[in-house]
Steps between C-alpha positions, in 0.01 A plus 500: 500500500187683443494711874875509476522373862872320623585301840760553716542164600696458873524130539649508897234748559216291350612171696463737814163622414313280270344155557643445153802568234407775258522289159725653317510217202169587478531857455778523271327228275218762493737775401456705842787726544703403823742679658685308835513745798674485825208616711709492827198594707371161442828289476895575690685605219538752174718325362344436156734162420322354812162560351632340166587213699154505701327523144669222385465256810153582550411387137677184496294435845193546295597276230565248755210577653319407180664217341411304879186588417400384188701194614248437798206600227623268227506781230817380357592546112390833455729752417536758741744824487695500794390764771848552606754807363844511421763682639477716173144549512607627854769740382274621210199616755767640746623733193311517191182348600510757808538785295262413197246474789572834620445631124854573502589418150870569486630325796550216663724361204891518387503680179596803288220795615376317759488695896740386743466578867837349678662538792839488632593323836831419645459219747841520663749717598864480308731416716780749569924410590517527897121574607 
């Protein structure tokens, strides 16, 4: 990309806000870089697998969205890429695509030399003889 410019695309966020889906297709066709953000201030959850979920519902509605059109519009025959994304186009922007969009050219990726930032939760407590 010639200004080196990346979206972080929040798809619960955009439904709130926009009179239309950001297309993503579209942009990743183009070769934008797009990362897939939480943005909580615009949506009810961080939780980034909700977004990837969000991302991926919200393009199949477009694609439906389209194909009923160019049924009512008799465009038939023509081939047409499908606007929606796969769960793995999904994971890849909530990881890799994310990071590459931040210019961060060692993450976002399982491999020898690349950065990992983990953490550690326990989500219940062992259970102990008597208590």
């Amino acid at each position: 990309m010639a200004n080196q410019t990346a979206v972080a695309h929040c798809p619960l966020s955009n439904a709130y806000f926009s009179e239309k889906p950001f297309p993503l297709r579209e942009a990743l066709d183009k070769g934008v870089l797009v990362g897939l953000g939480t943005d909580v201030a615009g949506g009810y959850s961080i939780d980034i697998l909700n977004s990837m979920r969000h991302a991926v519902a919200t393009s199949r509605m477009r694609e439906g969205a389209r194909v009923l059109e160019s049924r009512s519009e008799s465009v038939m025959g023509s081939e047409v890429k499908p606007l929606a994304i796969e769960w793995k186009e999904s994971l890849f922007l909530a990881t890799r695509g994310g990071a590459l969009a931040l210019g961060l050219e060692k993450c976002g990726e399982f491999r020898v030399g690349a950065s990992l930032d983990a953490q550690l939760s326990k989500c219940r407590r062992p259970m102990n003889d008597g208590n």
